[in-house]
C-alpha positions in Angstrom: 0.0 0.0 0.0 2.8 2.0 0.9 4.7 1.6 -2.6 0.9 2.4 -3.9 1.1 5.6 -2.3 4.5 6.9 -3.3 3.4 6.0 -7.1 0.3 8.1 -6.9 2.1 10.9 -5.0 4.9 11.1 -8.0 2.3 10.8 -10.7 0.0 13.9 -8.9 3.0 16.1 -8.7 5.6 15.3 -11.2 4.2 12.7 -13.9 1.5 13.5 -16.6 0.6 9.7 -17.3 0.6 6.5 -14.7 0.2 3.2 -16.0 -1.2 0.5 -13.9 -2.5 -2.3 -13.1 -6.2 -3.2 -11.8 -4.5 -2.5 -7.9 -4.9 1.1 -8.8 -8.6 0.7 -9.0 -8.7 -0.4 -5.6 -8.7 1.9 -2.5 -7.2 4.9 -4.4 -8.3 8.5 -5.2 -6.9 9.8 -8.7 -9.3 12.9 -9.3 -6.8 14.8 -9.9 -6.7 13.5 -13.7 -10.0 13.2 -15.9 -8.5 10.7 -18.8 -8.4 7.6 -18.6 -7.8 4.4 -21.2 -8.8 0.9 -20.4 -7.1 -1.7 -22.2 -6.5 -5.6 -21.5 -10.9 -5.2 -20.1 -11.4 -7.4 -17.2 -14.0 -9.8 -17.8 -16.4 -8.1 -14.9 -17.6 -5.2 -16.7 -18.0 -3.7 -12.7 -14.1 -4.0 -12.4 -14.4 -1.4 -15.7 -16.8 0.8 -13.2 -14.6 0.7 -10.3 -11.6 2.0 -12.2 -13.3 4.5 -13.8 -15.0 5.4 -10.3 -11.1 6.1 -8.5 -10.8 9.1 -11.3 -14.9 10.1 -11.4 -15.5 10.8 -7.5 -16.0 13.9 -5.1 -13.4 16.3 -5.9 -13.0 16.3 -9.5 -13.2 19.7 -11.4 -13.2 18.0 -14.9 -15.8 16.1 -17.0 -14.3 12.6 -16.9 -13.5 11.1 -20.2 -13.1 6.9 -20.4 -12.0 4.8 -23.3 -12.1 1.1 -23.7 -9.5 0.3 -26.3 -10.4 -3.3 -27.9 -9.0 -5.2 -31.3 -11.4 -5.6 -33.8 -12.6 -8.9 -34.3 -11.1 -10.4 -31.2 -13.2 -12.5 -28.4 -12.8 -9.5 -26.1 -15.1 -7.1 -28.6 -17.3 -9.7 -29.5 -18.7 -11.0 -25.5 -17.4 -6.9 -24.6 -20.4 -6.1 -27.2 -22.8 -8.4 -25.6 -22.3 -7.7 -22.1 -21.6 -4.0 -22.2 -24.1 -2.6 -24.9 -26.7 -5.1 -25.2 -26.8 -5.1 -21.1 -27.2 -1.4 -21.2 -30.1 -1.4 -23.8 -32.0 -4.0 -21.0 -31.8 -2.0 -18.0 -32.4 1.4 -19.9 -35.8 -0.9 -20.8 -36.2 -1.6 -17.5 -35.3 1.9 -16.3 -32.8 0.6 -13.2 -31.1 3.0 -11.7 -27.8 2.4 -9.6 -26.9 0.2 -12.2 -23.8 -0.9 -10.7 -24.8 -1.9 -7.4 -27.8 -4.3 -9.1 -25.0 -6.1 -11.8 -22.9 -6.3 -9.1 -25.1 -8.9 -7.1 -26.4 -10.1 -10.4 -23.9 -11.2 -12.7 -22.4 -14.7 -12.1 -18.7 -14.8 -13.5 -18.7 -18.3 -14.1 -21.0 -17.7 -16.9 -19.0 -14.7 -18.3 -16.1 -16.9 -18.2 -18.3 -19.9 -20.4 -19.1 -16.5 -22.6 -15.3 -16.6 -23.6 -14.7 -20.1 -24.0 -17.6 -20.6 -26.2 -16.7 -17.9 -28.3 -12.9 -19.9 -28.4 -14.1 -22.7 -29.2 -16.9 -23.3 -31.0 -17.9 -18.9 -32.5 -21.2 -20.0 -34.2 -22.8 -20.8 -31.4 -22.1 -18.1 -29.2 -24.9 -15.5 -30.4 -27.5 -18.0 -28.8 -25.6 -18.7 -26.1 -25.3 -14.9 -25.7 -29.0 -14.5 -25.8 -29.6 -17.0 -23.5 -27.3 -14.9 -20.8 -29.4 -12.0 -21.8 -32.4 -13.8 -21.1 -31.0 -15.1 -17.8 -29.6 -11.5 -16.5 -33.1 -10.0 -17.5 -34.9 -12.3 -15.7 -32.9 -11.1 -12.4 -33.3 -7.6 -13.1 -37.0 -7.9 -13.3 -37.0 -9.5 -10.2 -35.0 -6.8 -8.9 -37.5 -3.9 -9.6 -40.9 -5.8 -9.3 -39.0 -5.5 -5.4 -37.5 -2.6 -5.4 -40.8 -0.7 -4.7 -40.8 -3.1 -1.2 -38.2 -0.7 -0.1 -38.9 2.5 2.0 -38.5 5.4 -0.1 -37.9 8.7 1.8 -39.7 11.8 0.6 -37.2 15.0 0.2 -39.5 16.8 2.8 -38.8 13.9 5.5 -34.9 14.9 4.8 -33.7 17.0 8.1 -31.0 19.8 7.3 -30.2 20.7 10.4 -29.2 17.0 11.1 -27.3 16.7 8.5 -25.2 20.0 9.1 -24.7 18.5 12.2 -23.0 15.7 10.9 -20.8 18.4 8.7 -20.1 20.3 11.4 -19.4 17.3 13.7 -16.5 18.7 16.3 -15.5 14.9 15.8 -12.4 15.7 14.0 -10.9 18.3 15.9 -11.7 16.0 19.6 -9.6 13.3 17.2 -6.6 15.7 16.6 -6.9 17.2 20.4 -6.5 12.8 21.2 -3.0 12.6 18.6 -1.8 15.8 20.0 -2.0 15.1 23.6 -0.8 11.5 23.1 2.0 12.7 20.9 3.0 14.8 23.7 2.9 12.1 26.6 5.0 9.7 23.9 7.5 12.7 23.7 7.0 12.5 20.0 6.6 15.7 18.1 3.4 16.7 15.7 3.8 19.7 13.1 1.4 21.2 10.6 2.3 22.6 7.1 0.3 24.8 4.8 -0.8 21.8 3.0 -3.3 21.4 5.9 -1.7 17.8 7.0 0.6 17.3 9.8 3.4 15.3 10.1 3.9 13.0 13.1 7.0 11.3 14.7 5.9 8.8 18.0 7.3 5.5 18.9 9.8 5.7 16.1 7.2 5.8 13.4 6.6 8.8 11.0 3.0 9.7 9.8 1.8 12.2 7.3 -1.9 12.6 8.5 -5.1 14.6 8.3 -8.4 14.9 10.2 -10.2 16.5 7.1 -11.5 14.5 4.2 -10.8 17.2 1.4 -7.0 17.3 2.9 -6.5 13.8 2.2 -8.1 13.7 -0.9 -6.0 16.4 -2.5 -2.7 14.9 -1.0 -2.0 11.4 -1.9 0.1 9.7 0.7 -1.8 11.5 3.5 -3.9 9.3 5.9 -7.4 10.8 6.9 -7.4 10.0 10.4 -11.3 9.2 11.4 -12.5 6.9 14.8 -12.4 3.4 12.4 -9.0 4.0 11.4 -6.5 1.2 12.8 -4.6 3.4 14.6 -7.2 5.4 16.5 -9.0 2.2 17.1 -5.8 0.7 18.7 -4.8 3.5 20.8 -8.2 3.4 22.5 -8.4 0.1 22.6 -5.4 -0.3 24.6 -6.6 2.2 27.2 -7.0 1.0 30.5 -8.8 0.8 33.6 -8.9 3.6 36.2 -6.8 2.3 39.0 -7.5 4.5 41.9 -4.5 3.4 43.5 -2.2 5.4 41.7 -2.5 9.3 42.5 -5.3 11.3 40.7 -5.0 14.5 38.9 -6.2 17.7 40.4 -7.0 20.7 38.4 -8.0 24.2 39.0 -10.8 26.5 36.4 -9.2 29.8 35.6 -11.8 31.9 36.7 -11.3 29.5 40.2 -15.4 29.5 40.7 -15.5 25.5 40.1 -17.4 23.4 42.8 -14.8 21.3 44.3 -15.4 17.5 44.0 -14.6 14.2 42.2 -15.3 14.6 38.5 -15.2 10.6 36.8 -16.1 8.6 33.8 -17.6 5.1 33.3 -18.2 2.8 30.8 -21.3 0.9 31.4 -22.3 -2.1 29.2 -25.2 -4.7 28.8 -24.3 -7.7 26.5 -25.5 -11.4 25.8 -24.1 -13.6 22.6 -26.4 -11.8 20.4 -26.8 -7.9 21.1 -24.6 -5.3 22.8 -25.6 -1.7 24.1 -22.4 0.4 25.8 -22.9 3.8 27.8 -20.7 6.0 28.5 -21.5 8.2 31.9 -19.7 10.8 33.6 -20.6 11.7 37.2 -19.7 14.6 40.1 -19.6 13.8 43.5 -19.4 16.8 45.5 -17.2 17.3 48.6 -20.8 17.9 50.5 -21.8 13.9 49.1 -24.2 15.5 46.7 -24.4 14.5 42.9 -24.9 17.1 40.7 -25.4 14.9 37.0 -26.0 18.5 34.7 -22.9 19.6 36.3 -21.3 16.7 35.4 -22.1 16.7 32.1 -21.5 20.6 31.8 -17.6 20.1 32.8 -16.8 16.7 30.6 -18.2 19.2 27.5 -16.2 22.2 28.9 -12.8 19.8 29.4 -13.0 18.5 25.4 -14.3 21.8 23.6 -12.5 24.6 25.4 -8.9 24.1 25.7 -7.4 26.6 28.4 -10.3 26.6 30.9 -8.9 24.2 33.3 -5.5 23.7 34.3 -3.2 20.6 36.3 -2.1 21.8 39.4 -0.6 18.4 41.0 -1.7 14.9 41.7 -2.9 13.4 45.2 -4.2 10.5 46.2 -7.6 9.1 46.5 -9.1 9.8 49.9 -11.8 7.3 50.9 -12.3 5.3 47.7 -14.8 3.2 49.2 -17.6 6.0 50.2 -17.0 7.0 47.0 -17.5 4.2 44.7 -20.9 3.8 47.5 -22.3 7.0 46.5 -22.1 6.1 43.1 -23.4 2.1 42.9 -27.1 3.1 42.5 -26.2 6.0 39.8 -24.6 3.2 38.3 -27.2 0.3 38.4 -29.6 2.8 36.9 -27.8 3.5 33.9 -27.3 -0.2 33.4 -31.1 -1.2 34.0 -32.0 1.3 31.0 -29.4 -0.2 29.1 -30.9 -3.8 29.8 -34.7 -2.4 29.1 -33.5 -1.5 25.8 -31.8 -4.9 25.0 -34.9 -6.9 25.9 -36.8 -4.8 24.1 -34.3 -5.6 20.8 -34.4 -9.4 22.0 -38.5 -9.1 22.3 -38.4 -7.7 18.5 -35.8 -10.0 17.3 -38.0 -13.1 18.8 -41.3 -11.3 16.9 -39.7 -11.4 13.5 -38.2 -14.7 13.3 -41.6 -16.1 15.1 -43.2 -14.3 11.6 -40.5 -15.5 9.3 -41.4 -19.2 10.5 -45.3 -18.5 10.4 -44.6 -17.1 7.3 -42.3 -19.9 5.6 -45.2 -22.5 7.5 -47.7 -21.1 5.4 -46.1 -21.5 1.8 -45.2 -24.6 2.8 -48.4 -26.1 3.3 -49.7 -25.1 -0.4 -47.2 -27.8 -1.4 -49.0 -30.4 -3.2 -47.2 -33.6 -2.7 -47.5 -34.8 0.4 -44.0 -36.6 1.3 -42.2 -33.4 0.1 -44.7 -31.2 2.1 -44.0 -33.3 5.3 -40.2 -33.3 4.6 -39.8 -29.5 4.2 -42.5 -29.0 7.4 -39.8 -31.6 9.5 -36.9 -29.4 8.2 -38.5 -26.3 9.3 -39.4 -27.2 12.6 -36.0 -28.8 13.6 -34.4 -25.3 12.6 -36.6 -23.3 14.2 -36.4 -25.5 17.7 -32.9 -25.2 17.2 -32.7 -21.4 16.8 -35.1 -20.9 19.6 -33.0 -23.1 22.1 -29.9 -21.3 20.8 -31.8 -17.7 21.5 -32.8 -18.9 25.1 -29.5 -19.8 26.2 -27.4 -16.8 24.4 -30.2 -13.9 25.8 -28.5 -14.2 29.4 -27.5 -10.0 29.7 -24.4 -9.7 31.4 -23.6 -6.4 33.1 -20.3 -4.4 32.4 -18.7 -1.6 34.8 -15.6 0.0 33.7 -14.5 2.9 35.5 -11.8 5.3 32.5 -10.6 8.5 34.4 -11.2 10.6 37.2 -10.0 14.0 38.7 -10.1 16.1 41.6 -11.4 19.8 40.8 -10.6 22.5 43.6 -11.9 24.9 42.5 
């Protein structure tokens, strides 16, 4: 991937033609350059899509031009002809849209690949067996739309702006950069940012060029866009800890010193069985005069991760009467979990619904079967699996609680 990379980098800034094979239509962004010329066509016309698609994506400023280059009268043209053209001519008939998401699922390559031989070996008959491919593929893409109306459709006016711009707006990426930096710093690593709008990072003897912003990475091959399912991310969280309240605790101090002074923590509280999974995560404040104060809680754990400067460290102590404290907190805690395990029954209760309508469903049609030692057959079949899920949903719906206690400090004030 790496070598990938470099490639794609020298071609954006130094070369004005790259020549590759199909591993540049996978995982890369070229929409930089609007030309591009297929030869040697893979058999699956969607591989064709997905190379055009790394060039024809967000970001390009250019109508994108494609050619498929092809030698007359060779066994490429003649099933390329077929497949491509004639295919297109069906589902404009049909009036499909997202083409390539319905060929995708629907096109079986060990037919495409009998396309070829039969046009090898034996050229007169591979018209009809052409048509019959057609005939086949047509047949699937009227199934297709005779169900795509099942589907919900969502009208424009159910769309919600606002929610969206939210999710444009999301302070996502700058609490992600605020992570790098400050682990960066307790690694003793060093993090810069260029004009470019992409920083390079040295920790743990490893150098990164990285970004949090989609465009950024985009317009910079080489650059990694640095999002919460990224390995990396995911692996620095996943190895964080468990508070351990025997080592000392940090105490800071607000600026403006007006803070109420108490214990300020954060939990991760989890209800699981085989099947589902719901995880919480719950900050609380325990005042020094034992009261709980949850909006005030909530008010500083915003105020810590969107205004940098607020607070400061002033030293580290340790934890004075751990036990009364973790007392004050266990019903707080249960709570949380018991709505946690509400919802999960309630998931379980419409899991159980829909399979118990799946099986009356399946029941029925089977019934209408006319011959009665295949009727009886599929009836035995059906029952057996659905005793067999059942007892496998009975013993997996066991919820098992989940406690884990991920940072807490003093405030004074």
């Amino acid at each position: 991937m790496d070598e990938r990379k470099r490639a794609l980098a020298h071609f954006k800034n130094e070369a004005q033609i790259l020549i590759a094979t199909d591993a540049a239509g996978e995982s890369l962004n070229m929409q930089f350059c609007h030309l591009v010329f297929n030869s040697d066509l893979p058999w699956n016309p969607m591989m064709i899509e997905q190379r055009i698609g790394r060039v024809d994506r967000i970001g390009q400023k250019y109508p994108v031009q494609a050619y498929n280059m092809l030698t007359n009268n060779s066994v490429d043209l003649r099933v390329y002809e077929v497949m491509e053209e004639k295919l297109n001519n069906i589902i404009e008939q049909l009036g499909i849209d997202k083409t390539s998401d319905v060929l995708d699922s629907t096109i079986d390559m060990k037919k495409v690949n009998k396309l070829y031989l039969q046009s090898l070996l034996d050229p007169e008959k591979f018209e009809l067996a052409g048509e019959r491919w057609l005939n086949d593929i047509k047949g699937k893409l009227r199934e297709y739309k005779s169900t795509e109306g099942i589907l919900p459709q969502v009208a424009e006016s159910e769309i919600e702006y606002k929610k969206a711009a939210e999710v444009k707006h999301s302070p996502l990426p700058f609490w992600l950069e605020t992570l790098v930096q400050q682990y960066t710093m307790v690694q003793h690593g060093s993090m810069s940012k260029n004009l470019l709008g992409f920083s390079e990072i040295k920790v743990q003897g490893e150098t990164r060029k990285i970004t949090f912003d989609a465009e950024v990475s985009l317009a910079n091959p080489g650059v990694e866009h640095i999002t919460l399912q990224h390995d990396w991310i995911r692996k620095l969280l996943n190895d964080l800890g468990e508070f351990d309240r025997s080592n000392d605790i940090p105490v800071i101090n607000s600026i403006t010193g007006e803070e109420t002074p108490g214990y300020w923590s954060l939990w991760q509280i989890s209800a699981r069985n085989s099947m589902e999974s719901k995880i919480q995560y719950q900050c609380y404040f325990l005042a020094d005069n034992g009261k709980q104060y949850s909006a005030y809680a909530n008010d500083i754990w915003n105020r810590l991760i969107s205004e940098s400067g607020k607070f400061k460290l002033d030293r580290t102590q340790e934890m004075k009467d751990s036990e009364s404290f973790q007392k004050e907190l266990n019903q707080s805690l249960f709570l949380s979990f018991q709505n946690l395990e509400a919802d999960l029954i309630t998931r379980m209760k419409f899991k159980k619904e829909n399979r118990l309508n799946s099986y009356n469903f399946q029941k029925s049609r089977i019934k209408k079967i006319g011959i009665d030692n295949i009727r009886q057959a599929k009836l035995q079949r059906l029952e057996k699996e659905h005793k067999a899920w059942f007892k496998e949903f009975e013993s997996g719906s066991k919820i098992i609680p989940g406690i884990k206690q991920l940072l807490m400090i003093r405030i004074d004030g």
